[in-house]
N, C-alpha and C positions, 0 to 999 in steps of 0.2 A: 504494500500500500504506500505509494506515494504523494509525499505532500503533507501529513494527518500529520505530524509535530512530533516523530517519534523521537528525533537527535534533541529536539527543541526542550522537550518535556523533562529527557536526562540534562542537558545542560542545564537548564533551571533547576533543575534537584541540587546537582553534585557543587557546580560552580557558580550557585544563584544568578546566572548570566540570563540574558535574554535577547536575541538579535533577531531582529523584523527577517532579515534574509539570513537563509542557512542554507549553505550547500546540500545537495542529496549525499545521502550515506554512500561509498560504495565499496560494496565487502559488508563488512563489518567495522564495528569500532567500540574501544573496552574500557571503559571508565568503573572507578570501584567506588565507595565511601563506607566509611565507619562510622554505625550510630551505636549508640547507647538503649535499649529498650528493656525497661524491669531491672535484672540484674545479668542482661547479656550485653555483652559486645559483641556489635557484627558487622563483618564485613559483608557489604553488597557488591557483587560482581556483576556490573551491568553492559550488556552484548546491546549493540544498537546494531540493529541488524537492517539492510538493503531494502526497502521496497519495490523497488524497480524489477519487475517477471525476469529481465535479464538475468539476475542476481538468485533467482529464487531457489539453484540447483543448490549454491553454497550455503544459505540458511542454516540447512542442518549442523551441520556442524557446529555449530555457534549455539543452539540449543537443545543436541542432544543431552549435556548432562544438568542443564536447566532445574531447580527447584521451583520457578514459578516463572509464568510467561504472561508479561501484560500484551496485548492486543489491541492495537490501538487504532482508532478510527476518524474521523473529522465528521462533527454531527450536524455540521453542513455539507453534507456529500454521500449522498444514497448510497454511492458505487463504492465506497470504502467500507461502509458497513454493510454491504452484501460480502464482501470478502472475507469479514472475520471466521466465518464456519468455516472457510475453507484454511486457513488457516489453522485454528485449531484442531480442524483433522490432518491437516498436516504434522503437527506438532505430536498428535497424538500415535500416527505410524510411525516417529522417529523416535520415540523418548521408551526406553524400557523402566523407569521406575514413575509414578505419580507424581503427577503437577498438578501447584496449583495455578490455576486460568484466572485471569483477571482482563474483561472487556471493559478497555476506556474510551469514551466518548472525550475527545477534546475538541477545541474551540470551543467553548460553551460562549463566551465574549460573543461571539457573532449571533445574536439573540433575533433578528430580522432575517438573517438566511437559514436559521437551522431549520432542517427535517426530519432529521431524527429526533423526536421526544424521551425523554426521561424513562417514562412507561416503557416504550415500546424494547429500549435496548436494554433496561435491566427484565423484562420478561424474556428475552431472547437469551440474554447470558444466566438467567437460572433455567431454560431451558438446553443449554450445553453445561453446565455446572461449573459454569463462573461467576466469581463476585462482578457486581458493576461497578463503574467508578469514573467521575466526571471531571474535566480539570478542562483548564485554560493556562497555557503559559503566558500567555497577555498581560491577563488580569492575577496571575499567579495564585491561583486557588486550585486546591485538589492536590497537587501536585507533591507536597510533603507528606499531607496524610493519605497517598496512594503507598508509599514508598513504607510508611512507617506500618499500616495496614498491613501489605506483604511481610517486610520484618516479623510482626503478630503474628499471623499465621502460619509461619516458618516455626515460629520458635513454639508454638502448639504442636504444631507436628514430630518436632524433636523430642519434645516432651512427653508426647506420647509413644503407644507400646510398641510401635512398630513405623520408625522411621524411615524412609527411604536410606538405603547402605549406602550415599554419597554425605547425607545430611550428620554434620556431627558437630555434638558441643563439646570444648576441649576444656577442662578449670586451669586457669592460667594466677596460681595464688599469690605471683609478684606483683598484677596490676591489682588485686583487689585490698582496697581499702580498710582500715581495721576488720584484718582479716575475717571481710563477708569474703563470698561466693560471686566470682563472677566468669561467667563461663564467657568464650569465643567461639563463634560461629562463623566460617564462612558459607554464606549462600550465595547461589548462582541467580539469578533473575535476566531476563534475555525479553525485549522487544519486539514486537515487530509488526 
């Protein structure tokens, strides 16, 4: 999907930037950040992956070993969010361990051109069994708490009995503070 803000969206996460024009992706490109959530540290390993069909054979790679895949769309633009299912069945023939899916609607700022409604793409992503999630790099809303969401739900899945064997929290007891508990995490999270 070309266009939808997926380079846009990570840039404004990682290095709070925001540029009206932004080169198309091509390949890939790999930016990480460290947040703090509860009593984890974690690294996000974030794959900005091609939109461009040219590009679409090399994808895989970039989110085979993926913990969560946001999917992202322009909700001004029919043709991008026709694309998402195909996309997450693609992701779903490539990944051998469980992801979690996360369908984002951005631009939300363009409130005169959008057609895609609220309704219609969070019924769509609980019917592929993803969370929905709306943001604007514009107006920069959504955008942290998509990123911190994922992080939660990551560290839910760790936590529970049966993690995916890529997903692991490691106690690291020289960063932790009068000697609490605080685990590191690196997860993978991959675009597209």
């Amino acid at each position: 999907m070309e266009g939808v803000g997926k380079s846009s969206i990570i840039t404004r996460y990682i290095k709070g930037d925001f540029k009206k024009e932004c080169e198309a992706t091509i390949g890939a490109s790999f930016m990480y950040a460290k947040v703090t959530l509860r009593d984890y540290q974690i690294t996000l390993k974030v794959w900005d992956t091609a939109g461009q069909e040219r590009f679409r054979s090399l994808v895989p790679m970039y989110y085979r070993n993926s913990d969560a895949v946001a999917i992202i769309f322009d909700v001004s633009d029919r043709d991008s969010f026709n694309q998402v299912k195909n996309w997450i069945n693609e992701v779903r023939k490539n990944t051998d361990t469980p992801v979690v899916y996360y369908v984002v609607g951005n631009k939300t700022d363009l409130i005169d051109t959008r057609v895609i409604m609220y309704e219609e793409a969070e019924e769509f992503a609980n019917s592929v069994n993803a969370r929905y999630w709306e943001t604007s790099v514009y107006s920069n809303t959504g955008i942290q708490d998509l990123f911190t969401n994922i992080g939660r739900n990551l560290i839910e899945i760790v936590e529970s009995s049966k993690p995916p064997v890529h997903l692991k929290l490691e106690i690291d007891p020289e960063e932790a503070p009068n000697n609490e508990r605080i685990n590191n995490s690196k997860i993978q999270c991959c675009t597209n």
